[in-house]
TILUMSE-972472 format. One record per residue (C-alpha): residue number from 1; chain; x, y, z. Coordinates in steps of 0.05 Angstrom, whole numbers, padded with zeros to 5 digits, always signed. Layout:
<pts>
<pt num="NUM" chaine="A" u="X" v="Y" w="Z"/>
...
</pts>
This chain:
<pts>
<pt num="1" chaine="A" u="+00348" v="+00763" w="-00041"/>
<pt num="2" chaine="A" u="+00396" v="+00723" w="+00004"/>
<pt num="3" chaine="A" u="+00461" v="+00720" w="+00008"/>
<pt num="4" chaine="A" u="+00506" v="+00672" w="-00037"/>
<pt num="5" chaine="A" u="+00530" v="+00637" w="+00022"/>
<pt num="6" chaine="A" u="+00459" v="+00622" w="+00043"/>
<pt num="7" chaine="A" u="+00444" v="+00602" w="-00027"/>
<pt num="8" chaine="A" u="+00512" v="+00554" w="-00037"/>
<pt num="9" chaine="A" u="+00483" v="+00526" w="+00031"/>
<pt num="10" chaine="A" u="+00412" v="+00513" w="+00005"/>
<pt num="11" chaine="A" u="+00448" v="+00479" w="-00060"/>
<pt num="12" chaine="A" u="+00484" v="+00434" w="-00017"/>
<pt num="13" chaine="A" u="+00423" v="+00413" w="+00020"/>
<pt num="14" chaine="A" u="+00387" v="+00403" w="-00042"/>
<pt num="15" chaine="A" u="+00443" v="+00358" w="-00059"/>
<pt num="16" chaine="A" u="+00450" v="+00309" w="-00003"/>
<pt num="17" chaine="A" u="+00364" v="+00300" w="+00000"/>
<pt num="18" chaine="A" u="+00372" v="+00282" w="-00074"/>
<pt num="19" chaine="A" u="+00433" v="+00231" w="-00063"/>
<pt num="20" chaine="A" u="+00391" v="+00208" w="-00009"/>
<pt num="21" chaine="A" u="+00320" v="+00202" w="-00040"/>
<pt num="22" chaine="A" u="+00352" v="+00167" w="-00097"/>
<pt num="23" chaine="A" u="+00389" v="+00117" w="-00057"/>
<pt num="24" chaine="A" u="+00320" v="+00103" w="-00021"/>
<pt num="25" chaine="A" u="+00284" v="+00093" w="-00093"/>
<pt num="26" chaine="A" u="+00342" v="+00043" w="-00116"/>
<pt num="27" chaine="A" u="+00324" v="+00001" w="-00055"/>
<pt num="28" chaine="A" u="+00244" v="+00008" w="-00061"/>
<pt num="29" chaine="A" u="+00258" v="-00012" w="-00142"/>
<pt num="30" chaine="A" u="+00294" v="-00069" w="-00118"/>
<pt num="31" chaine="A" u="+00242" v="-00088" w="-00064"/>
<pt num="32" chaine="A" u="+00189" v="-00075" w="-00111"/>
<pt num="33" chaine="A" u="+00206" v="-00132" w="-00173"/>
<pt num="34" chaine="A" u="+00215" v="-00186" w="-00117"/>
<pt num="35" chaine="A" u="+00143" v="-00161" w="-00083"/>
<pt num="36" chaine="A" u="+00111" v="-00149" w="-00152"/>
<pt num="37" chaine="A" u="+00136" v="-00218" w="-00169"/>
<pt num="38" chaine="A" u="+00118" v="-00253" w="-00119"/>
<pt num="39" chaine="A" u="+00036" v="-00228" w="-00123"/>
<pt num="40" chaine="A" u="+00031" v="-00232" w="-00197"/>
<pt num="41" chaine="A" u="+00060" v="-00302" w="-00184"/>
<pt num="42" chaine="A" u="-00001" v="-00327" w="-00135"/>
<pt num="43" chaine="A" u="-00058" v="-00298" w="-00186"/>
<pt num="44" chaine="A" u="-00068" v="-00360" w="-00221"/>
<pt num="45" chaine="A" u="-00057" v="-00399" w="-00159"/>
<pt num="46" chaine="A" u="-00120" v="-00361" w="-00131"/>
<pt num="47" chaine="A" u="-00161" v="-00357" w="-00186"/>
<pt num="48" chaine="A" u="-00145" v="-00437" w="-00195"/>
<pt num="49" chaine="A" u="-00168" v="-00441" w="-00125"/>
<pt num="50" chaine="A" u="-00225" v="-00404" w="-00130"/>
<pt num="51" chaine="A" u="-00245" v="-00451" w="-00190"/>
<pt num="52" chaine="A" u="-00233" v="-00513" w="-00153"/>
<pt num="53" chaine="A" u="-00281" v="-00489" w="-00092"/>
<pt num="54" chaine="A" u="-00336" v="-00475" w="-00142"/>
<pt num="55" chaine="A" u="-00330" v="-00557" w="-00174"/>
<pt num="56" chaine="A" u="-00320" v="-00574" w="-00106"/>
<pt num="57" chaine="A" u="-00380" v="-00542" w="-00080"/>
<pt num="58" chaine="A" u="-00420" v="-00557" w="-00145"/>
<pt num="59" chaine="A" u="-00412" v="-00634" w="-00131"/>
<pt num="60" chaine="A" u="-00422" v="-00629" w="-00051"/>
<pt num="61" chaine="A" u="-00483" v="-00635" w="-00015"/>
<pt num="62" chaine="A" u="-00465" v="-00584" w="+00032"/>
<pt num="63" chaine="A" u="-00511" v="-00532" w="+00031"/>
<pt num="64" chaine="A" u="-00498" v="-00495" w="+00100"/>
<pt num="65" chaine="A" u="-00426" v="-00489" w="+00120"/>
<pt num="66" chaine="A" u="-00396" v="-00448" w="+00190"/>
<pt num="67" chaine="A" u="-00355" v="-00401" w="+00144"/>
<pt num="68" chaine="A" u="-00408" v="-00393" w="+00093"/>
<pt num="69" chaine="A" u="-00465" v="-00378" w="+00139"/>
<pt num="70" chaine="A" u="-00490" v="-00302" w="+00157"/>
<pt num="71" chaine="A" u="-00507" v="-00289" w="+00232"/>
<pt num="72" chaine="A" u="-00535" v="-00223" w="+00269"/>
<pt num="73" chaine="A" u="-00493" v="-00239" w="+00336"/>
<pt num="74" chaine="A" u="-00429" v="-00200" w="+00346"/>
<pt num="75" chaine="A" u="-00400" v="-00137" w="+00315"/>
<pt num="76" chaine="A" u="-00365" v="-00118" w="+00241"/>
<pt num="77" chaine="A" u="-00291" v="-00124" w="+00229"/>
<pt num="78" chaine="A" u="-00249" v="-00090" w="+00184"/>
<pt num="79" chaine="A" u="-00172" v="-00110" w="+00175"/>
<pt num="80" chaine="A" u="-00127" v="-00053" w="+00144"/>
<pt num="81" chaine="A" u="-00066" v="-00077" w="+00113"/>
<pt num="82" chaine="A" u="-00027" v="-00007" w="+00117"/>
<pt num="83" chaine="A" u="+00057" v="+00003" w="+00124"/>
<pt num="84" chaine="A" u="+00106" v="+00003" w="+00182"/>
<pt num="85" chaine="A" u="+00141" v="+00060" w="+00150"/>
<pt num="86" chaine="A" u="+00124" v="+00121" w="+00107"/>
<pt num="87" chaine="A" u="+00148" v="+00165" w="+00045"/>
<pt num="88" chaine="A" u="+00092" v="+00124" w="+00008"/>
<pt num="89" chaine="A" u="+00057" v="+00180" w="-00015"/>
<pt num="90" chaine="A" u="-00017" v="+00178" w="-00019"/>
<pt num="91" chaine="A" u="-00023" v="+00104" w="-00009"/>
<pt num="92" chaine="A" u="-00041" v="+00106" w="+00073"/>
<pt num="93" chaine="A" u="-00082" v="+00156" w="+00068"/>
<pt num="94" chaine="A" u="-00121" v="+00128" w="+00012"/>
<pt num="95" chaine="A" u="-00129" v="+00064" w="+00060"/>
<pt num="96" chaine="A" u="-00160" v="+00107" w="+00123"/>
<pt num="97" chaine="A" u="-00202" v="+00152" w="+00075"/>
<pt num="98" chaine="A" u="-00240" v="+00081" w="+00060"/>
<pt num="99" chaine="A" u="-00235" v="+00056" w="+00130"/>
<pt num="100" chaine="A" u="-00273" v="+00112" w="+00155"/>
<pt num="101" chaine="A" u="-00323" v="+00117" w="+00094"/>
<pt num="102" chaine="A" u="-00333" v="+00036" w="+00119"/>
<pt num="103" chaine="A" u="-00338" v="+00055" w="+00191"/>
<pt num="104" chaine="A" u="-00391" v="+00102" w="+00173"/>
<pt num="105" chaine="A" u="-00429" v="+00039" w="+00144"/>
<pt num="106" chaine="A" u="-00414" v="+00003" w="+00213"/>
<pt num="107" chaine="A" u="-00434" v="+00045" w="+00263"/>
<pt num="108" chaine="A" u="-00409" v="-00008" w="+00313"/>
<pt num="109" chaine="A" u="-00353" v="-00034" w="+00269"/>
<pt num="110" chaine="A" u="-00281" v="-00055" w="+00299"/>
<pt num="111" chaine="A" u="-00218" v="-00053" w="+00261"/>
<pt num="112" chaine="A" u="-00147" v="-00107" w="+00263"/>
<pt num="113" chaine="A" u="-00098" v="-00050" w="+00247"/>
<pt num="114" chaine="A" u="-00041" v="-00090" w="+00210"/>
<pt num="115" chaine="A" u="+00034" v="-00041" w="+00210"/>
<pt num="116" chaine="A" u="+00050" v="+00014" w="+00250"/>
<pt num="117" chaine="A" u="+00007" v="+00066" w="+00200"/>
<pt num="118" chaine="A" u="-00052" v="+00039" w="+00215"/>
<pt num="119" chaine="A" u="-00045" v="+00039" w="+00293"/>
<pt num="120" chaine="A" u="-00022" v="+00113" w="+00289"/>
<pt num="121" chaine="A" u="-00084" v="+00136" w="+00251"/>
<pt num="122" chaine="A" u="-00134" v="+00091" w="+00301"/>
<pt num="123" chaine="A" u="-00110" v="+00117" w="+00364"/>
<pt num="124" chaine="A" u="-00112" v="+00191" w="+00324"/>
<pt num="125" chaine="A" u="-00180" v="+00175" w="+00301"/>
<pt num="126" chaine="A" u="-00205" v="+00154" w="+00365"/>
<pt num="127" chaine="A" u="-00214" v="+00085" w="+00326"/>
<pt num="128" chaine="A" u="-00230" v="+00020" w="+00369"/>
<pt num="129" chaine="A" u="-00180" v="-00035" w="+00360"/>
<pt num="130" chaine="A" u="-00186" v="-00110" w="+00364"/>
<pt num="131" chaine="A" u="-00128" v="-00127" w="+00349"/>
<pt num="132" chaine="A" u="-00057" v="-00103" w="+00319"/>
<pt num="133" chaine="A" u="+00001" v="-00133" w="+00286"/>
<pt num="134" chaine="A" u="+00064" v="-00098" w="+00261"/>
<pt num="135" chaine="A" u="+00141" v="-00109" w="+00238"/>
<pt num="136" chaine="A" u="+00115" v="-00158" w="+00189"/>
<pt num="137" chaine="A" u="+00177" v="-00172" w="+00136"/>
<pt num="138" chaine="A" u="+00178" v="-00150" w="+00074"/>
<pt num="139" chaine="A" u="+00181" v="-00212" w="+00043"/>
<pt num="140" chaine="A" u="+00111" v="-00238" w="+00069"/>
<pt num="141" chaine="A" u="+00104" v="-00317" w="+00078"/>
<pt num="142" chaine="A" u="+00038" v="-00358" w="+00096"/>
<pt num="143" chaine="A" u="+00067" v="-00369" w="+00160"/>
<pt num="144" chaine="A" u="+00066" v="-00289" w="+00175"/>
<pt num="145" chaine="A" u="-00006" v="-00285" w="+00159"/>
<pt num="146" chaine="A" u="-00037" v="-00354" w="+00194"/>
<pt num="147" chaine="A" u="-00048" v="-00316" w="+00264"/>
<pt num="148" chaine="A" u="-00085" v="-00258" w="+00223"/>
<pt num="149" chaine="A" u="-00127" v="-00311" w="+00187"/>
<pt num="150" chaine="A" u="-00136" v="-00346" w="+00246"/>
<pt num="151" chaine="A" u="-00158" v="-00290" w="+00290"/>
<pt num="152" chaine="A" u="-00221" v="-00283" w="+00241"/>
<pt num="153" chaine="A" u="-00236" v="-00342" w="+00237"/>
<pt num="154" chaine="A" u="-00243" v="-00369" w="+00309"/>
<pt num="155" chaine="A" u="-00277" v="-00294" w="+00313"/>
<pt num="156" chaine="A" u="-00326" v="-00313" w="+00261"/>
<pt num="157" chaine="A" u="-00339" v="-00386" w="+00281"/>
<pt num="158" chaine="A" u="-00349" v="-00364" w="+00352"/>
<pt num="159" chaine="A" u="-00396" v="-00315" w="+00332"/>
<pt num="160" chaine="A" u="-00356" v="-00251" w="+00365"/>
<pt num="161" chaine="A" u="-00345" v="-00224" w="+00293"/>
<pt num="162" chaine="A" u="-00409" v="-00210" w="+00242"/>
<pt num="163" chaine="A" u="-00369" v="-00206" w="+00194"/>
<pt num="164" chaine="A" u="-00297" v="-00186" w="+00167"/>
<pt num="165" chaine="A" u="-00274" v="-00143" w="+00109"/>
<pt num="166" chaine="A" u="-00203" v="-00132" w="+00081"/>
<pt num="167" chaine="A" u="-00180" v="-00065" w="+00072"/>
<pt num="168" chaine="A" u="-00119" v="-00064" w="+00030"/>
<pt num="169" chaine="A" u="-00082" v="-00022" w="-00026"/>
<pt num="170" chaine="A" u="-00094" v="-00079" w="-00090"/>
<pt num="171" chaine="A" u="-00027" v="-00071" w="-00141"/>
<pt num="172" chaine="A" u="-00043" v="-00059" w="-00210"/>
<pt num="173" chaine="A" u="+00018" v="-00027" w="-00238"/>
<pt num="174" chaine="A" u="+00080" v="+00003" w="-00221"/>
<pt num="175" chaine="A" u="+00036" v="+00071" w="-00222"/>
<pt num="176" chaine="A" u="-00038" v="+00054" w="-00196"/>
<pt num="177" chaine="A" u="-00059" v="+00018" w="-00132"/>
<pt num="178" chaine="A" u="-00123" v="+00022" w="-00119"/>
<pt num="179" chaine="A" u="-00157" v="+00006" w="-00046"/>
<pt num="180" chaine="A" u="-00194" v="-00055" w="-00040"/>
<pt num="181" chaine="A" u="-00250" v="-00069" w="+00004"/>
<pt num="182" chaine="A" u="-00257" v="-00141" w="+00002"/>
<pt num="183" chaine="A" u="-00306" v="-00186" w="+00048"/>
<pt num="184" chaine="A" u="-00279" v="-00249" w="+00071"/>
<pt num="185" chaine="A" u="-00325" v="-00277" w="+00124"/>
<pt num="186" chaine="A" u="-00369" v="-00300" w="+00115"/>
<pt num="187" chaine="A" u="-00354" v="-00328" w="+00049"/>
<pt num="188" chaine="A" u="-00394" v="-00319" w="-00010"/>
<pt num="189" chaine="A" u="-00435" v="-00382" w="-00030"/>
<pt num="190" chaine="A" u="-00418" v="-00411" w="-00088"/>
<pt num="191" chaine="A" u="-00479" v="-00410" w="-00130"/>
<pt num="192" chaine="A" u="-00478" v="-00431" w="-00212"/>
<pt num="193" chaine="A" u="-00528" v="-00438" w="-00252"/>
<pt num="194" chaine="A" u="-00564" v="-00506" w="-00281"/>
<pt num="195" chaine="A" u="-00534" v="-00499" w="-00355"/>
<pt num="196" chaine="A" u="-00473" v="-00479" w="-00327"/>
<pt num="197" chaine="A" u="-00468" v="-00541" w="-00279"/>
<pt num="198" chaine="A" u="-00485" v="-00585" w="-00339"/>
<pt num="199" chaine="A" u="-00434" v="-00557" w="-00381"/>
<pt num="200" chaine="A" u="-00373" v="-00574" w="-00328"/>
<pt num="201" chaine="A" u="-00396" v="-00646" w="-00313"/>
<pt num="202" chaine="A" u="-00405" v="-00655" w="-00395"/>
<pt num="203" chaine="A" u="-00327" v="-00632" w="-00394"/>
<pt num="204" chaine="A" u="-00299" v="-00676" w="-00349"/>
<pt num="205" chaine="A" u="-00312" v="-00716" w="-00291"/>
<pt num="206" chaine="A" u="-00285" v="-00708" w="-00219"/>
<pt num="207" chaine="A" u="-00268" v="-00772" w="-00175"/>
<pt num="208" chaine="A" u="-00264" v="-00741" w="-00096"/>
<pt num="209" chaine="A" u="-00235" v="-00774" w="-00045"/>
<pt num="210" chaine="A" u="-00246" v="-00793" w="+00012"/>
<pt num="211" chaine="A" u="-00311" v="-00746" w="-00015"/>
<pt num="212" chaine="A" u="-00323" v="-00679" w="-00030"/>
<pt num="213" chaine="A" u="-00371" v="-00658" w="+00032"/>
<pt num="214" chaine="A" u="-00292" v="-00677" w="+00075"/>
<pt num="215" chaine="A" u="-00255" v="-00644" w="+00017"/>
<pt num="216" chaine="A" u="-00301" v="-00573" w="+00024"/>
<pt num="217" chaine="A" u="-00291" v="-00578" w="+00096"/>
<pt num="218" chaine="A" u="-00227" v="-00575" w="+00091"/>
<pt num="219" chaine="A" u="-00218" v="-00520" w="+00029"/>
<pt num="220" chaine="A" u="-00252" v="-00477" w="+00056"/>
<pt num="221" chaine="A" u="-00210" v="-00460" w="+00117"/>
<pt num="222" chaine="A" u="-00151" v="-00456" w="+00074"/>
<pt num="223" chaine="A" u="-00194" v="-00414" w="+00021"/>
<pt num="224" chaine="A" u="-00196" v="-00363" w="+00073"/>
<pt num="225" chaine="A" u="-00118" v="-00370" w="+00095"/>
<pt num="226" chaine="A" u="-00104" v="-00356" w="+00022"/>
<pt num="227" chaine="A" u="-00149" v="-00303" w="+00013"/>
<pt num="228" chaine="A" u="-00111" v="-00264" w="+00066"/>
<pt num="229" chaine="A" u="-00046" v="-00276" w="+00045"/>
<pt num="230" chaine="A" u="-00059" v="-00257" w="-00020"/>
<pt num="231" chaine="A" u="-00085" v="-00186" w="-00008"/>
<pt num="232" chaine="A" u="-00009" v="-00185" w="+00038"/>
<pt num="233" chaine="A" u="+00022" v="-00197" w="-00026"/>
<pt num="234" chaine="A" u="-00019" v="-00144" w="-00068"/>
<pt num="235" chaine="A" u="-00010" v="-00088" w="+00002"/>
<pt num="236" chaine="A" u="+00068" v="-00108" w="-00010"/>
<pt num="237" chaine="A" u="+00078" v="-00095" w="-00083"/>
<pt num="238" chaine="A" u="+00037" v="-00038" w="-00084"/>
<pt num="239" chaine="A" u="+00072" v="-00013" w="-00021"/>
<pt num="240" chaine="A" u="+00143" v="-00013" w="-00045"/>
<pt num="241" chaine="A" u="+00112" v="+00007" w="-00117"/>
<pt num="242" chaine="A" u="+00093" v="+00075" w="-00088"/>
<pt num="243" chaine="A" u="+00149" v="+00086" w="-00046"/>
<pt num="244" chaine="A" u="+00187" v="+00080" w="-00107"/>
<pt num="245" chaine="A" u="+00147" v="+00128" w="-00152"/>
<pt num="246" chaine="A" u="+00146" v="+00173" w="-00081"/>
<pt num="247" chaine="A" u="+00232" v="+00177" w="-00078"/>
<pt num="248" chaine="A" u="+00239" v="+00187" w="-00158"/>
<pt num="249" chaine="A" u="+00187" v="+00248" w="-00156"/>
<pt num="250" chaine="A" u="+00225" v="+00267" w="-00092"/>
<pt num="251" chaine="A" u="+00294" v="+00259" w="-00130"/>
<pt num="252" chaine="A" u="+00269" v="+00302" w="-00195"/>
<pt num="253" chaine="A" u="+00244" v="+00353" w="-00143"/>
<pt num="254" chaine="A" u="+00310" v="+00357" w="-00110"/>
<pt num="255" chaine="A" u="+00342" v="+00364" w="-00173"/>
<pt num="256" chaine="A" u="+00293" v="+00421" w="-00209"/>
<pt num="257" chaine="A" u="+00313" v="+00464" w="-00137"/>
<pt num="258" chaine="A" u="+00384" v="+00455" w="-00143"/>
<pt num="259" chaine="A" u="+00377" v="+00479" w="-00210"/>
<pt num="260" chaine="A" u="+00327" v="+00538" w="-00199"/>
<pt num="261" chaine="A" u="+00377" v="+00552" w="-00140"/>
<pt num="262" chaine="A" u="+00444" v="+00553" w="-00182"/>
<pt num="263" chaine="A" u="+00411" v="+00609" w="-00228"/>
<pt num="264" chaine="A" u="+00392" v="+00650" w="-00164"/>
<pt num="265" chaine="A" u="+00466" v="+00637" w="-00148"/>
<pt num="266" chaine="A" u="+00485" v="+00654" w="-00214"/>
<pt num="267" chaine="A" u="+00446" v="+00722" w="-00211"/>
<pt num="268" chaine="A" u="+00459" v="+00739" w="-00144"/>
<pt num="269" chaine="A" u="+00539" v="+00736" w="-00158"/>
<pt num="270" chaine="A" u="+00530" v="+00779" w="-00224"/>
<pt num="271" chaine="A" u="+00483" v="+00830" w="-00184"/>
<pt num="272" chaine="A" u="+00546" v="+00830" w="-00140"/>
<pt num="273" chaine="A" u="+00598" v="+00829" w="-00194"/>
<pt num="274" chaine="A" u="+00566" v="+00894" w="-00235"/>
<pt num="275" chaine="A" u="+00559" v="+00924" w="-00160"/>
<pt num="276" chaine="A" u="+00633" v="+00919" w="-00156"/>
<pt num="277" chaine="A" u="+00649" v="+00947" w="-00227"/>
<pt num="278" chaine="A" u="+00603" v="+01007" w="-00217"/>
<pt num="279" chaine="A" u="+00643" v="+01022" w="-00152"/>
<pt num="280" chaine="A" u="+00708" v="+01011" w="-00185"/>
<pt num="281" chaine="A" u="+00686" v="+01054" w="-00240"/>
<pt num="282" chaine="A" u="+00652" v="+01114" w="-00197"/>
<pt num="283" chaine="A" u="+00713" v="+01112" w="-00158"/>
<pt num="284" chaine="A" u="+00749" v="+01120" w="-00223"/>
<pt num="285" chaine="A" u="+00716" v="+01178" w="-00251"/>
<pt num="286" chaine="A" u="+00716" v="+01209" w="-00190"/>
<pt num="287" chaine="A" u="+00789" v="+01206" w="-00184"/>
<pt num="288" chaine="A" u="+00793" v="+01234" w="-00256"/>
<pt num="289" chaine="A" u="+00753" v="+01291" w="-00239"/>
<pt num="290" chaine="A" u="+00794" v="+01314" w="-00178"/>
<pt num="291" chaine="A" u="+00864" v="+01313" w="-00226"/>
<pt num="292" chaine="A" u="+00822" v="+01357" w="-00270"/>
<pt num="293" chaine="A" u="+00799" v="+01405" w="-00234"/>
<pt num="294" chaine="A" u="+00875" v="+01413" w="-00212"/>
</pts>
């Protein structure tokens, strides 16, 4: 058993990774409404997107678009959205478990590594990269995103990329992110079906100008942009959600040791106390059976 002085030391150390665990959780709680926020905010904004494409496309005569179009030429891109920084529990890892289960499916396949996590586990991996981009701020903007968005899609137009995939941890609670494997070029064609078709144009009709062939053209591109920033937003609030949940277990953990600790302390100094009284006493008796025998 160790000594009490190693024990007080362990208690103190136990102490100051608590103070500082829970310091880190206060901030990740605080970083996580804003980032939680600000993706369950764009939903409907996507999904209202998304709905507009499909009237959009539904009323064009477009039938074969650049970013809609599948081609054999080039290779297969995957973009990881991982973190710059750790103590995120299983959330990385969960992100290059699926990139190499995808890699396995493109034998050939190249990946963006977005934050300093994912560039680590490439070059570890002996992973080819494209392209990387890290120090990204917390607070993600479409601005951040547009040179990621725009990287795939001048890939993708000029034929260098097959196609591209996002790879990204998608928030859906404080407690569960799941990963996300999500294919954004090329995009899926919007297909409905006759009854369907007849239904929307029986609810409403759409006036496009200047028409909606120039309209598609231009939806599309931004379709895309959104898409991407989007799954930032979800990799964000699931981020800070699980560095959260990471620095609270870490906090309890801290705490349960100091406790365990303070009743090895506490038996350690009573082993030592009833050591001393049996000395005292032996010494005692001893002393009482010398005057006797006198």
């Amino acid at each position: 058993m160790p000594n009490t002085r190693q024990i007080v030391q362990r208690i103190k150390t136990a102490g100051n990774i608590s103070k500082i665990t829970k310091a880190m959780e206060m901030v990740s709680a605080s970083k996580m409404r804003r980032a939680q926020a600000s993706a369950l905010a764009t939903r409907p904004y996507t999904e209202a997107l998304n709905s507009s494409l499909q009237s959009l496309a539904e009323a064009s005569s477009i039938t074969v678009h650049p970013l809609l179009t599948q081609h054999e030429e080039g290779f297969d891109v995957a973009v990881i959205i991982s973190t710059d920084k750790g103590l995120c529990g299983s959330l990385n890892p969960s992100l290059f478990k699926e990139t190499i289960a995808w890699l396995k499916h493109h034998k050939e396949g190249k990946v963006v590594a977005v934050g300093k996590k994912a560039v680590a586990f490439a070059r570890l991996a002996g992973i080819e990269l494209y392209a990387q981009f890290t120090d990204l701020p917390d607070q993600v903007s479409p601005s951040d995103t547009i040179s990621i968005s725009t990287l795939i899609k001048e890939g993708f137009l000029d034929k260098e990329f097959r196609s591209v995939s996002l790879i990204y941890m998608d928030f859906v609670s404080t407690l569960v992110q799941k990963v996300h494997v999500q294919q954004v070029l090329p995009l899926p064609k919007i297909e409905t079906s006759e009854a369907a078709l007849v239904d929307k144009l029986n609810e409403a009709e759409y006036i496009f100008e200047p028409n909606a062939d120039a309209i598609l053209n231009n939806l599309l591109p931004y379709y895309l942009e959104n898409s991407v920033y989007q799954a930032f937003l979800e990799a964000r609030a699931s981020e800070h959600s699980a560095r959260m949940v990471s620095m609270k277990n870490a906090s309890e953990n801290a705490g349960e040791l100091m406790s365990d600790l303070r009743l090895v302390y506490n038996k350690s100094r009573q082993a030592s106390i009833t050591s001393e009284l049996l000395d005292v006493v032996t010494a005692l008796l001893a002393q009482d059976q010398k005057e006797a025998t006198h």
